[in-house]
C-alpha positions as CSV (number, residue, x, y, z in Angstrom):
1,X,0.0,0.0,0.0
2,X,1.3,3.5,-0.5
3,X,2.2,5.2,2.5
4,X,-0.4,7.6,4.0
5,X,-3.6,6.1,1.8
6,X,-6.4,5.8,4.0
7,X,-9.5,3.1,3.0
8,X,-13.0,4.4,2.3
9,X,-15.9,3.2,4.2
10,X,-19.5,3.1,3.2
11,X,-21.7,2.9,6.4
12,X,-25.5,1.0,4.9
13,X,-28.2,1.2,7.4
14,X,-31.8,2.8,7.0
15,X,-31.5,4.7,10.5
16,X,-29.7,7.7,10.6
17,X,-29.4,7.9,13.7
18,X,-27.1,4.6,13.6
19,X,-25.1,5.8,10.8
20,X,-24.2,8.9,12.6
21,X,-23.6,7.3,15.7
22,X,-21.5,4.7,13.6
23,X,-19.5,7.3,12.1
24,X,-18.2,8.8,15.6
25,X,-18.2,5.8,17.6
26,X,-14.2,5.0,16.8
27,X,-11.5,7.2,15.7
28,X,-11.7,5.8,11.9
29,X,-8.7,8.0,10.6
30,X,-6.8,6.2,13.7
31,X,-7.5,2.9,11.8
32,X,-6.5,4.2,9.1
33,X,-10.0,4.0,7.3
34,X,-12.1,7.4,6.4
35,X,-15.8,7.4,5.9
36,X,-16.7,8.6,2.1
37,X,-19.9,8.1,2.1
38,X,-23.7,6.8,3.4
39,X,-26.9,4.5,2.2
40,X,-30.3,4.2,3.1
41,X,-31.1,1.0,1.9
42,X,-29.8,-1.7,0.0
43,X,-30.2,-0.4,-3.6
44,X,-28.6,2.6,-2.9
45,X,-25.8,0.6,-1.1
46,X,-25.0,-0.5,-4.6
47,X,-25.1,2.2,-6.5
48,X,-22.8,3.7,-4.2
49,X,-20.5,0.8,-4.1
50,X,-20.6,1.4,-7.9
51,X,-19.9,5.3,-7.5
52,X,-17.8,5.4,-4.3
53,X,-15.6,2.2,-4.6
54,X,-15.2,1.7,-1.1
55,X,-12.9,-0.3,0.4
56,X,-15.4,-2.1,3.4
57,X,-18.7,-1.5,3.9
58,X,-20.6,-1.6,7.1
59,X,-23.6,-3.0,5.9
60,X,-27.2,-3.3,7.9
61,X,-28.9,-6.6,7.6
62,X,-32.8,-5.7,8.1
63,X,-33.6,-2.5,5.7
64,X,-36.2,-1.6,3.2
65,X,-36.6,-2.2,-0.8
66,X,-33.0,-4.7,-0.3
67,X,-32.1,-6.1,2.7
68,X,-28.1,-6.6,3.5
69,X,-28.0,-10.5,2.4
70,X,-29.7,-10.0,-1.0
71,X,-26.9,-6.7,-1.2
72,X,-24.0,-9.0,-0.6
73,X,-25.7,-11.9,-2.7
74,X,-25.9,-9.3,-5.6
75,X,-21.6,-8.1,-5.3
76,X,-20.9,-11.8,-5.0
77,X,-22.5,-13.1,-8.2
78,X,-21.9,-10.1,-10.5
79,X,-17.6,-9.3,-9.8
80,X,-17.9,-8.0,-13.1
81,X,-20.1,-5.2,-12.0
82,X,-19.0,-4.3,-9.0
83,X,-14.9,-4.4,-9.9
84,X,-13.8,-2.7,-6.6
85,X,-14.6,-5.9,-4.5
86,X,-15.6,-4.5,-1.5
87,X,-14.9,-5.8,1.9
88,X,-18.3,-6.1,4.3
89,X,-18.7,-6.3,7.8
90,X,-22.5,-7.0,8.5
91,X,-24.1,-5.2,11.4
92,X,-27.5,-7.0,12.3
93,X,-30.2,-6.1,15.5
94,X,-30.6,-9.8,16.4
95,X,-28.1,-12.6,16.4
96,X,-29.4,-15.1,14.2
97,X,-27.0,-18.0,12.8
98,X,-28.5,-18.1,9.5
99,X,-28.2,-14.7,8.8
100,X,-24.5,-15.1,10.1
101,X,-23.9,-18.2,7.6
102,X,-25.4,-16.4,4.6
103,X,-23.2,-13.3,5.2
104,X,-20.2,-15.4,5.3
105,X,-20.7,-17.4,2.8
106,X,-21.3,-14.4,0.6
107,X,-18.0,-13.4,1.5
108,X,-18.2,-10.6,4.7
109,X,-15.9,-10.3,7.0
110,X,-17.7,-10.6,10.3
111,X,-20.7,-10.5,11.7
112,X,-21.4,-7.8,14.4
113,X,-24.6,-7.5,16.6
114,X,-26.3,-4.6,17.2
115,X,-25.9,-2.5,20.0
116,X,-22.8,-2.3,18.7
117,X,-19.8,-2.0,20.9
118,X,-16.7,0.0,19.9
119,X,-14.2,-2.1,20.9
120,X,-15.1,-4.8,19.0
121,X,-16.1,-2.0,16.1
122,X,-12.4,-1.1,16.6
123,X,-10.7,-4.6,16.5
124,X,-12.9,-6.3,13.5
125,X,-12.1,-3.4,11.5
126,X,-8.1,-3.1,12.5
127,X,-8.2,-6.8,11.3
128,X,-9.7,-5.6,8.0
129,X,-6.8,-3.2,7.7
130,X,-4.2,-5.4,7.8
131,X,-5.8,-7.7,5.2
132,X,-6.5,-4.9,2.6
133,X,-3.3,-3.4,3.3
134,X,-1.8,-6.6,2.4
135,X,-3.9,-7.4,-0.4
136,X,-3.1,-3.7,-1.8
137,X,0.8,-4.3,-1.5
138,X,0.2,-7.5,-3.3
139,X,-1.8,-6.0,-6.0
140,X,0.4,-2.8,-6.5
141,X,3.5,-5.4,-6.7
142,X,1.7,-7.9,-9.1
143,X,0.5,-4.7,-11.1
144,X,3.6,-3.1,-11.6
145,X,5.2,-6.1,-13.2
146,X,2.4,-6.7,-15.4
147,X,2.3,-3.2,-16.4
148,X,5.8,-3.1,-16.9
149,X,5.9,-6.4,-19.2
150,X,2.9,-5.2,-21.3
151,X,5.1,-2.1,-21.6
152,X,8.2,-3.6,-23.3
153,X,6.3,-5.5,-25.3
154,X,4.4,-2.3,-26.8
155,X,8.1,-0.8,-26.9
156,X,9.3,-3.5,-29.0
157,X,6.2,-3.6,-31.0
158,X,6.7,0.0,-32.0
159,X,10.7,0.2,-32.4
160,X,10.7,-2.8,-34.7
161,X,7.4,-1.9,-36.5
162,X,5.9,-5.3,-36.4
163,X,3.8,-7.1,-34.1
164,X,5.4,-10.3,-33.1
165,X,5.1,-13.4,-31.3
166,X,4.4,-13.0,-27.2
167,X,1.3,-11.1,-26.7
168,X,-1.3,-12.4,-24.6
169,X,-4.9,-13.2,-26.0
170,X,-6.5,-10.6,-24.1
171,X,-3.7,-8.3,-25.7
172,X,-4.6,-9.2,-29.0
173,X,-8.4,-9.7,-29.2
174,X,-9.2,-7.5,-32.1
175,X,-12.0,-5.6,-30.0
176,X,-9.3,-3.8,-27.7
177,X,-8.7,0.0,-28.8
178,X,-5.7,1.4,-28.6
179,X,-4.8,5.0,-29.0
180,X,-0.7,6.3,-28.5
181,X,0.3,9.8,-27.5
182,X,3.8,10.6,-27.9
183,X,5.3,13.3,-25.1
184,X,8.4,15.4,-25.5
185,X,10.2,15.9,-21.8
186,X,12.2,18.8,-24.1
187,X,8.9,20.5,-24.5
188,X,7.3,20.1,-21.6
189,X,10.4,21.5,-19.0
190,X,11.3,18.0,-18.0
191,X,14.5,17.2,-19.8
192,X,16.9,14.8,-17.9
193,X,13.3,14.7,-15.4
194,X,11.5,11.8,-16.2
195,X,10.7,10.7,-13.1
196,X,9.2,14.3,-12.6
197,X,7.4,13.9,-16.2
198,X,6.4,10.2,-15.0
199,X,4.8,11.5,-11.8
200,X,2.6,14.4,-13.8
201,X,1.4,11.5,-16.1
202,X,0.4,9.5,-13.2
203,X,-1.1,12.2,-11.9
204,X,-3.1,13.3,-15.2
205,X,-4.4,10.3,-16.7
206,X,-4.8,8.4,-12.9
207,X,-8.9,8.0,-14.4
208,X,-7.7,6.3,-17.7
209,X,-6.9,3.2,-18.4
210,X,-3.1,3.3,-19.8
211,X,0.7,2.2,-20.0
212,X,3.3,4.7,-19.9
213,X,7.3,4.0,-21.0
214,X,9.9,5.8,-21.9
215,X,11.3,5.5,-25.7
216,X,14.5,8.0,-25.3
217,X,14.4,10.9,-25.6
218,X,10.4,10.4,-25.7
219,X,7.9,9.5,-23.5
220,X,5.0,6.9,-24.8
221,X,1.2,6.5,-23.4
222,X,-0.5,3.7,-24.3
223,X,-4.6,3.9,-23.9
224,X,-6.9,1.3,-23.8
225,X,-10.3,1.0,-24.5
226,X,-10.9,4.6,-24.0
227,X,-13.1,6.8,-25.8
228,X,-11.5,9.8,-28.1
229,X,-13.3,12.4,-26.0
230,X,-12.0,11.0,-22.8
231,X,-8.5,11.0,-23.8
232,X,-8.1,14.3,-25.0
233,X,-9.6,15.4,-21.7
234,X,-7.1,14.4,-19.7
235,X,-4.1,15.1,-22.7
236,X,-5.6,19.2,-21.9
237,X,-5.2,18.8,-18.1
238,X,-1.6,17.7,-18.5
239,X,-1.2,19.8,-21.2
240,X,-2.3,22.7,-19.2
241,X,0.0,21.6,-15.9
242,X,2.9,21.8,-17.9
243,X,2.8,24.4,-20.4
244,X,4.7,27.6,-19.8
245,X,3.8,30.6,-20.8
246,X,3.0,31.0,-24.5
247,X,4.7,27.6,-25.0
248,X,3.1,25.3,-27.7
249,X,2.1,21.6,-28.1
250,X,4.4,19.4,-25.9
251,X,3.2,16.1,-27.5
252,X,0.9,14.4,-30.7
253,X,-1.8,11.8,-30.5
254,X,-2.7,9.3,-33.0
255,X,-5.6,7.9,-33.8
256,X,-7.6,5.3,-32.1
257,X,-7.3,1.4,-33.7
258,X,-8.3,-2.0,-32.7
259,X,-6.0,-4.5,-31.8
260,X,-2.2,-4.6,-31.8
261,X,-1.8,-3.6,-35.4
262,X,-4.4,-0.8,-34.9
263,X,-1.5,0.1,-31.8
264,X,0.8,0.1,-34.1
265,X,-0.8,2.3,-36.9
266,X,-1.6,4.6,-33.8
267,X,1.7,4.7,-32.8
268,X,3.3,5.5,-36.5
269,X,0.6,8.4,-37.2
270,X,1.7,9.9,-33.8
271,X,5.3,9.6,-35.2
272,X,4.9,11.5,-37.8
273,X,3.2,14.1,-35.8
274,X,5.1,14.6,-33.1
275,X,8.4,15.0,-35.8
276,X,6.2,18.1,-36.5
277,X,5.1,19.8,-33.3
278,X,7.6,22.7,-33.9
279,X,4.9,24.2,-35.9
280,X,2.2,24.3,-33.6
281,X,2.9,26.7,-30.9
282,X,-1.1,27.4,-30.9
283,X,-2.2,23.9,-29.5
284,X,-1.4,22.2,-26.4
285,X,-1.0,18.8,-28.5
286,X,-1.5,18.1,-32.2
287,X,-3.6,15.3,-33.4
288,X,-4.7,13.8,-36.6
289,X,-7.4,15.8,-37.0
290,X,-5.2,19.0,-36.7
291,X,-2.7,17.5,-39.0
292,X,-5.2,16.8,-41.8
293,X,-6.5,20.3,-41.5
294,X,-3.4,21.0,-42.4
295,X,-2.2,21.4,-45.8
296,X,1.2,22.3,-45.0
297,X,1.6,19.3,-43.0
298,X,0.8,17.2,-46.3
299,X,3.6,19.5,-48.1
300,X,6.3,18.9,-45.3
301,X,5.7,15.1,-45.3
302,X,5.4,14.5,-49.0
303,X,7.5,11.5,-50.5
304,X,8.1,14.1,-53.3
305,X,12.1,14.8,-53.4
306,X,13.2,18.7,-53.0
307,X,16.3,19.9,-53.7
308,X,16.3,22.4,-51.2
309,X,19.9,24.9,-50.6
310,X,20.5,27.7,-48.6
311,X,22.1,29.7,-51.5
312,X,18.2,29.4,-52.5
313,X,17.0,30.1,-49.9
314,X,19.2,33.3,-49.4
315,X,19.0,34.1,-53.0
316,X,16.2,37.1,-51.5
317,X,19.6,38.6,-49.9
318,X,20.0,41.7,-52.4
319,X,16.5,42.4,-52.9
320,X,16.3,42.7,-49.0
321,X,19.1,45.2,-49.1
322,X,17.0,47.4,-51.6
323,X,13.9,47.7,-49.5
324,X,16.3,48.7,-46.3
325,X,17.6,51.2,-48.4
326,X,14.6,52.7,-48.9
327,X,12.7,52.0,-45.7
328,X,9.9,49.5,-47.9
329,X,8.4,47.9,-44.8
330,X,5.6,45.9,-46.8
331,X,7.6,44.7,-49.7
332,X,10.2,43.3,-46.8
333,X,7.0,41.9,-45.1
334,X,6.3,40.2,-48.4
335,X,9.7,38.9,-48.9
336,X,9.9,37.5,-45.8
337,X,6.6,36.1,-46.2
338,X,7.3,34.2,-49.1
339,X,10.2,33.0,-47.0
340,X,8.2,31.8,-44.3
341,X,6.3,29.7,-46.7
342,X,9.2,28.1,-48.2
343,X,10.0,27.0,-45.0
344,X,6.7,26.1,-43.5
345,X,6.5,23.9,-46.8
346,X,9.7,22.6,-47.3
347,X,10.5,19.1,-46.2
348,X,13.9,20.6,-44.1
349,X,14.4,19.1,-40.7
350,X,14.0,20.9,-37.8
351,X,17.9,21.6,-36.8
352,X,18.1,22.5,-40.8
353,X,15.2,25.3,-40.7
354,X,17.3,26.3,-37.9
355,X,20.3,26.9,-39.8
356,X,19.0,28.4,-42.7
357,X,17.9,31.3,-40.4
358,X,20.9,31.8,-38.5
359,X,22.7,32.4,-42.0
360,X,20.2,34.7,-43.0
361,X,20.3,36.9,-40.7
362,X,24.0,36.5,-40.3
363,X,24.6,36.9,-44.4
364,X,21.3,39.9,-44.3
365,X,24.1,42.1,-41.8
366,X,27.1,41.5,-43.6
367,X,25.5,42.1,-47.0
368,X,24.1,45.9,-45.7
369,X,27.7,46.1,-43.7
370,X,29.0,45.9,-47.1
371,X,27.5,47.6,-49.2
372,X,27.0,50.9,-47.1
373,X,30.3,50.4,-44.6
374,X,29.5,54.3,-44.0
375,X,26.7,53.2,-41.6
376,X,26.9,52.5,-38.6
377,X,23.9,50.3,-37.7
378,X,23.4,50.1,-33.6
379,X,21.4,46.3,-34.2
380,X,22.0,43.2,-32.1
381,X,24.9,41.9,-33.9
382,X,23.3,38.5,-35.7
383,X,26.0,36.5,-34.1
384,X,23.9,37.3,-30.5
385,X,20.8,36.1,-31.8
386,X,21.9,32.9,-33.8
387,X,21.5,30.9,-30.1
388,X,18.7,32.2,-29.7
389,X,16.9,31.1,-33.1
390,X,18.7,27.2,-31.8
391,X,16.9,27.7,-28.9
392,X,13.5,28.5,-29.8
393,X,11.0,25.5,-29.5
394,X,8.5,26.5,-32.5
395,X,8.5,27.8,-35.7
396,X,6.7,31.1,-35.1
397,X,8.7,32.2,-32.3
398,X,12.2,31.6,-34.5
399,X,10.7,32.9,-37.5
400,X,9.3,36.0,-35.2
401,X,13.1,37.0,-34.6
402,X,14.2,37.3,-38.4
403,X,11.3,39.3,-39.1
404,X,11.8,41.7,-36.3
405,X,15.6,41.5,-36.8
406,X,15.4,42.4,-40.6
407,X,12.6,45.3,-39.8
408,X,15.0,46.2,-36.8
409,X,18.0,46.8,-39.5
410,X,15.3,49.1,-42.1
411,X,14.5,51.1,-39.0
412,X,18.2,51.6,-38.4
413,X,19.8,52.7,-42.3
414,X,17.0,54.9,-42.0
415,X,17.9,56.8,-38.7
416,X,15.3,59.0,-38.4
417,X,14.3,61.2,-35.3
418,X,12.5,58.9,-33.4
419,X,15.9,56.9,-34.0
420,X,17.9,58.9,-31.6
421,X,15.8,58.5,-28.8
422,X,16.1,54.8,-29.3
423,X,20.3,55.0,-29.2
424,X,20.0,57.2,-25.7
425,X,17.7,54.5,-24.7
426,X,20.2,51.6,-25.8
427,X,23.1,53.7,-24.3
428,X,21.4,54.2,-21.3
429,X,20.1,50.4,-21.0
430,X,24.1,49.1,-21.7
431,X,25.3,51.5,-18.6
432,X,22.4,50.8,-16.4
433,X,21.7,46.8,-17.4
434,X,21.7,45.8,-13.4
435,X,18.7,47.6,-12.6
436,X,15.5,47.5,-12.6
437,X,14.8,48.7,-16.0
438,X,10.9,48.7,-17.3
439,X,9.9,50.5,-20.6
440,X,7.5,52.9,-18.3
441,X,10.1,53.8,-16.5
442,X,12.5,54.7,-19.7
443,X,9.7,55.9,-21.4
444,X,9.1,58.6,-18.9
445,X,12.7,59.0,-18.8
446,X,13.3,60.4,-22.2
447,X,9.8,61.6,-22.7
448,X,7.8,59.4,-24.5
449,X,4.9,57.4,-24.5
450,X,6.2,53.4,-23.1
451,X,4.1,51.4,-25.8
452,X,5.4,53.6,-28.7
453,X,9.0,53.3,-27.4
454,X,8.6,49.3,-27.1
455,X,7.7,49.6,-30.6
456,X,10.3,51.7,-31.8
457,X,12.7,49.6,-29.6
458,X,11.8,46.6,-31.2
459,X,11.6,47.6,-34.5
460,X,15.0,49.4,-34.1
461,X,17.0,46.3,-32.3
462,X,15.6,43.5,-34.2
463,X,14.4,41.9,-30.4
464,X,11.5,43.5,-27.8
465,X,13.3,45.7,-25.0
466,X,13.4,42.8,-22.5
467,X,14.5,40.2,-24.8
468,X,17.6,42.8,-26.0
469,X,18.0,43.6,-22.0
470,X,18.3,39.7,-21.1
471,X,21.3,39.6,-24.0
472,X,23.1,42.7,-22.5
473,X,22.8,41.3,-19.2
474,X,23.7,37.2,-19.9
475,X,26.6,39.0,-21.6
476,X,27.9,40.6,-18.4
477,X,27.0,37.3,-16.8
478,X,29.8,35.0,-19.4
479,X,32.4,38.0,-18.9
480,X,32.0,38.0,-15.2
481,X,32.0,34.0,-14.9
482,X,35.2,33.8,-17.2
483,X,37.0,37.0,-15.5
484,X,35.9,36.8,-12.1
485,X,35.8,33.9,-8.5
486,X,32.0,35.5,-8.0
487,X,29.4,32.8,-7.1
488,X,26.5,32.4,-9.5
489,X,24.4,33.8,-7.4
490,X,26.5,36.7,-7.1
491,X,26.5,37.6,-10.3
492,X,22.9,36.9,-10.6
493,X,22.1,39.7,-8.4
494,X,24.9,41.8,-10.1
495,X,23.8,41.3,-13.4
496,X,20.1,42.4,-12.5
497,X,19.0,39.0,-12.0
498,X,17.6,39.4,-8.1
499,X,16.2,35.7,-8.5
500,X,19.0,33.0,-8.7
501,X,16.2,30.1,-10.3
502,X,15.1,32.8,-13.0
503,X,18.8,33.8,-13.9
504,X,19.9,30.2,-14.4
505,X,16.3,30.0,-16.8
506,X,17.6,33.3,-18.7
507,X,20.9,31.8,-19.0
508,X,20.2,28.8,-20.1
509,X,17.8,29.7,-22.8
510,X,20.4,32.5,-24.4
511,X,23.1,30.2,-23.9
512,X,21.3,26.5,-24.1
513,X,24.0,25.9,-20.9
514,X,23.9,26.6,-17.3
515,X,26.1,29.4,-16.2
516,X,28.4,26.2,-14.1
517,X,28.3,23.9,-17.6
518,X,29.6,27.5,-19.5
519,X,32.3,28.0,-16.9
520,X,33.5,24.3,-17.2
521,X,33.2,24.6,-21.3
522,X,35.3,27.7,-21.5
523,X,37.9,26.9,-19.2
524,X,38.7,23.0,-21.0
């Protein structure tokens, strides 16, 4: 039994007075029991046995519309139906052997006669305790292993792709739905975690029934014979308890098939999917439905070859240059649409979408650094934001970056008025990095208006004001842990970091490291 689990009690008689005098009698959390719940008669005693699942039931032998024989007669001859087995201990006004030899043989516990005494109360249901607790341990035990062994089968099921030999009847029968959810630990904050990821599944889908394993890096669910609606129910509350802030789907669910090979299907559709969830940052999880709504997904995952390059996909370079020239905000919006699309459609990989954005942005600089070496453009150098384009989780965020970047670099060869209120502000942020900046604060500062000057900011920079303030800051934060014997959280609070938990999250996102892992790298 797991420690600190208390068993439910139903108390079944049609006096109330009795219940509630049944209910006080003994200190039940003392026996480690707690009473969940009451009956009037004998067929409500079995709906709530149904609803309630108690562990023992205190159960009245004389009552109206069901007396307490015909109740346990009823849980004894349909298991099926009542799957919680319940203990019973049978609490009766007269002592009558019969009665006594029916309740036994129906399977109660003991036989108690009324007026109850709490002594005896107390030791019958002690003894009760021990039995379920040891049943429980046994059950947990013999659970896990069968849970586990199910498990690897499924696992080898799904890394081989074939459903062999070793699966039980009740595994295979062909009227057994499956449906498999695949779970990033990346995604959902639990990298190097599982056993924290393990616990939140537990916790989630504790009302379904399911197999969970690990497939490294991934993390596999297994449902059975559970309705669609029912299973993305629970996917949105775990969803929901681990998605951060504006994150995006943290796992992909296929559909639902009978029998092993209907598993397997289930399994390969979420595959495909979760290969995929960098763009959905709009959905908590993506399933088939979303996918096939989807007619980039049908473009990304055609069998079609494309010869895709980077020098194509950079080929936009000069025309870019042009519109910065001349400050043409909507024809670079349209460029840079087009580009998303090439993307969004390609069949790239992930790390390779990646990479052809970090050269953009990287070969967009140089090319207006060449052409016009007269300018001096006050940007975030590229080479700053190319980590943080590897670190982003989903396509719209990363893509977000070289559009705001590129904008950020028209707003600069342009240097208009507005534009010199933006380099005080940049000046003043690079000096005074270690305090608690806020836009309102700047804003009233040089005299203007805070969401215009986030604007401005942001078109100017490339990044919003606190994104370009976290760079200046992690910055300090390298320098300081390559140049200095300050402890981390030292420079935390030096840097303007006045929570140690949130600097390491800062640092770790601009530099995919934590500042100890940085320190190590640097000085191999």
């Amino acid at each position: 039994m797991m420690a600190g689990k208390k068993f439910g009690v139903l108390i079944v008689d049609d006096e109330e007075i009795v219940r509630n005098g049944i209910s006080n009698i003994i200190d039940w959390d003392a026996t480690g029991c707690s009473i969940i719940g009451e009956a009037g008669n004998g067929e409500e005693a079995l709906e709530k046995i149904i609803s309630l699942k108690p562990s023992l039931v205190l159960l009245d032998v004389n009552m109206p519309v069901l007396n307490g024989i015909s109740v346990l007669e009823e849980v004894y001859k349909n298991p099926e139906k009542y799957p919680s087995h319940p203990y019973f201990l049978i609490l009766s006004g007269y002592s009558d052997f019969e009665f006594a030899q029916k309740a036994i043989n129906f399977g109660a516990k003991g036989y108690i006669v009324k007026p109850i005494d709490e002594d005896i109360l107390q030791q019958k249901v002690i003894s009760i305790v021990e039995e379920l607790k040891h049943n429980s341990e046994a059950d947990f035990l013999r659970n896990n292993a069968q849970q586990e062994e199910i498990a690897q089968k499924f696992s080898q099921m799904f890394l081989f792709g074939a459903v062999e030999d070793g699966f039980s009847a009740q595994e295979e029968d062909e009227s057994c739905r499956y449906q498999v959810s695949i779970i990033s630990p990346e995604l959902c904050g639990c990298l190097g975690q599982l056993q924290a990821l393990k616990t939140a599944i537990e916790d989630s889908f504790k009302f379904t029934q399911h197999f969970a394993f690990p497939m490294e890096p991934n993390y596999t669910i297994v449902f059975k014979n559970e309705s669609d609606e029912a299973v993305q129910r629970h996917m949105e509350r775990f969803c929901s308890r681990l998605q951060k802030e504006k994150s995006g789907a943290l796992a992909s669910l296929g559909k639902m098939g009978n029998g092993l090979n209907g598993a397997l299907d289930s399994y390969r559709q979420a595959r495909l999917i979760f290969n995929q969830l960098f763009f959905y940052a709009d959905k908590a999880y993506v399933t088939t439905n979303d996918v096939e709504k989807d007619p980039e997904f049908a473009k990304r995952n055609s069998k079609k070859d494309k010869n895709y390059s980077s020098k194509e996909f950079l080929s936009c370079i000069p025309e870019l240059v042009q519109y910065i020239e001349i400050y043409e905000l909507q024809k670079i919006s349209q460029v840079l649409n087009k580009q998303r699309t090439y993307l969004t459609e390609s069949t790239l990989s992930v790390d390779e979408i990646k990479k052809y954005c970090m050269a953009f942005i990287v070969e967009l600089q140089n090319a207006v650094h060449t052409k016009h070496p007269e300018k001096e453009l006050d940007t975030v150098p590229a080479i700053d934001l190319v980590n943080l384009i590897y670190t982003q989780n989903y396509f719209d965020e990363m893509f977000c970056i070289v559009e705001d970047f590129t904008t950020g670099l028209a707003e600069s060869f342009t240097s208009n008025t507005s534009n010199s209120t933006i380099l005080k502000v940049i000046q003043y942020v690079k000096t005074n990095y270690h305090t608690d900046l806020k836009l309102e604060m700047l804003g009233n500062l040089f005299n203007c208006n805070s969401a215009y000057l986030g604007k401005k900011f942001r078109e100017y920079t490339g990044v919003p004001f606190n994104t370009y303030l976290d760079i200046i800051r992690i910055e300090q934060a390298k320098n300081m842990l390559l140049t200095t014997n300050l402890k981390i959280y030292e420079i935390s609070k030096l840097v303007g970091y006045s929570n140690t938990d949130y600097f390491y999250l800062k640092f770790k996102k601009h530099t995919n490291m934590t500042p100890k892992e940085f320190k190590s790298s640097q000085n191999a």
